[in-house]
C-alpha positions in Angstrom: -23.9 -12.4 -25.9 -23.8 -11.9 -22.2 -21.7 -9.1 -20.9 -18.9 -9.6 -18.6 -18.1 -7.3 -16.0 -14.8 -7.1 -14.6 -14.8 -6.0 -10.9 -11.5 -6.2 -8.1 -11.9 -7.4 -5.2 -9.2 -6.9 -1.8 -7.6 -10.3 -0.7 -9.8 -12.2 1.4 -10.0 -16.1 2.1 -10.2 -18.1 -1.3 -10.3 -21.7 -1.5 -9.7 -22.3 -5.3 -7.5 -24.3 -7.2 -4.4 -22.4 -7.6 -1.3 -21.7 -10.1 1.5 -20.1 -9.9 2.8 -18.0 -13.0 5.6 -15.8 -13.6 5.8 -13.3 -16.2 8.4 -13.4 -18.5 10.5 -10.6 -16.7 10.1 -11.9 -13.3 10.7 -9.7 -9.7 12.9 -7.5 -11.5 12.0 -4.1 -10.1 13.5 -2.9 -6.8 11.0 -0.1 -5.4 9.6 -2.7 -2.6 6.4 -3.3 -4.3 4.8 -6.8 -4.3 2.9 -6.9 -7.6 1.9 -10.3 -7.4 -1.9 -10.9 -7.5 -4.2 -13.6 -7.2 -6.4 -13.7 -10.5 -10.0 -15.4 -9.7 -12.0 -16.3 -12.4 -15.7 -16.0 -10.8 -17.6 -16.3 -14.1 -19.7 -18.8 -15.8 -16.5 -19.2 -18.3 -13.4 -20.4 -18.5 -11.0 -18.0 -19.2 -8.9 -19.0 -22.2 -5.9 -15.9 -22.7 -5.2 -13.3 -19.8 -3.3 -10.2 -21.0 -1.9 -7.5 -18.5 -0.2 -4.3 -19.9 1.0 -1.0 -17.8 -0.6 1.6 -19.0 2.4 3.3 -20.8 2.4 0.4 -23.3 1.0 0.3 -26.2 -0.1 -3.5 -26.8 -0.8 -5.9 -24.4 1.8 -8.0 -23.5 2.4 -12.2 -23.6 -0.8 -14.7 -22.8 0.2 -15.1 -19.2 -1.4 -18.5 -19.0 0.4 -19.4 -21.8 -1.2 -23.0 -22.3 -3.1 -23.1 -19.2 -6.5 -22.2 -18.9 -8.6 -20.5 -15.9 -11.8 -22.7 -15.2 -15.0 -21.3 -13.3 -13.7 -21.1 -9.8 -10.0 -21.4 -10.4 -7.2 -18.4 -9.1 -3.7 -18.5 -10.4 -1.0 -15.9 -9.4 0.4 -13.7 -11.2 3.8 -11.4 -11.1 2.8 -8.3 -12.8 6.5 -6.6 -12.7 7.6 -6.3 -16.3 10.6 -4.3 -15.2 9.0 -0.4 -15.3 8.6 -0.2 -12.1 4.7 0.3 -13.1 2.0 0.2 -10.8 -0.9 0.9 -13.4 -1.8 -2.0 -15.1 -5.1 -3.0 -17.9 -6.4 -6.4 -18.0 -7.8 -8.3 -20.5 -9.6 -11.6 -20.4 -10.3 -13.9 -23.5 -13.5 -16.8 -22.5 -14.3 -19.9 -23.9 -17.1 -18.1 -25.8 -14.9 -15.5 -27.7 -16.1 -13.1 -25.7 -13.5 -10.5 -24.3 -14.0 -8.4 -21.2 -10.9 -5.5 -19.9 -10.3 -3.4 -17.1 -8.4 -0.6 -16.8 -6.1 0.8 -14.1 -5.6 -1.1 -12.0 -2.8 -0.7 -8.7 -1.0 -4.0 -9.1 0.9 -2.6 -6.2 -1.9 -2.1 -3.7 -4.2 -5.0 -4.7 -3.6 -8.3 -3.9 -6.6 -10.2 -5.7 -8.6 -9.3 -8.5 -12.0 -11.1 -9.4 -13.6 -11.4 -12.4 -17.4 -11.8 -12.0 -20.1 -12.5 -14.2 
């Protein structure tokens, strides 16, 4: 199976197709940080579940596209403030294949997009 690499990326212009998608505890910290980020998916595969966890937890949390999927080429934003106050957060990406790719510690606070690539 081909290996997926996971690599971030600083904002720059994208002109994808766009959603917009809250996690479930939505905005609620209040240290000033924006931890909203625009996920790209730059791979060959749609991206069927997309899992973010700060790092002092020990599962990953809800599917945040919940029914949605990500197609080849498609961002969606996310709001990675689950109410800790966390800047450290792991990724993980389900595809279309089965095939699973993470990444791990990531500053949701001083990012603002985050590309996975082929």
């Amino acid at each position: 199976m081909l290996r997926k690499l996971i690599n971030s990326t600083l904002l720059g212009a994208v002109s994808v197709s766009a959603l917009v998608l809250p996690t479930a505890a939505e905005a609620r910290c209040n240290d000033g940080a924006n931890r909203r980020i625009r996920m790209v998916n730059n791979t060959d595969y749609t991206i069927r579940r997309m899992y973010g966890s700060n790092q002092q937890a020990q599962t990953w949390q809800e599917d945040v596209l919940g029914d949605n999927v990500l197609s080849p080429g498609q961002s969606v934003v996310v709001n990675w403030d689950d109410n800790t106050c966390s800047c450290l957060f792991d990724f993980k990406v389900v595809y279309s294949d089965g095939d699973t790719s993470t990444k791990g510690g990531v500053n949701v606070c001083s990012v603002s997009q985050f590309t996975f690539n082929n």
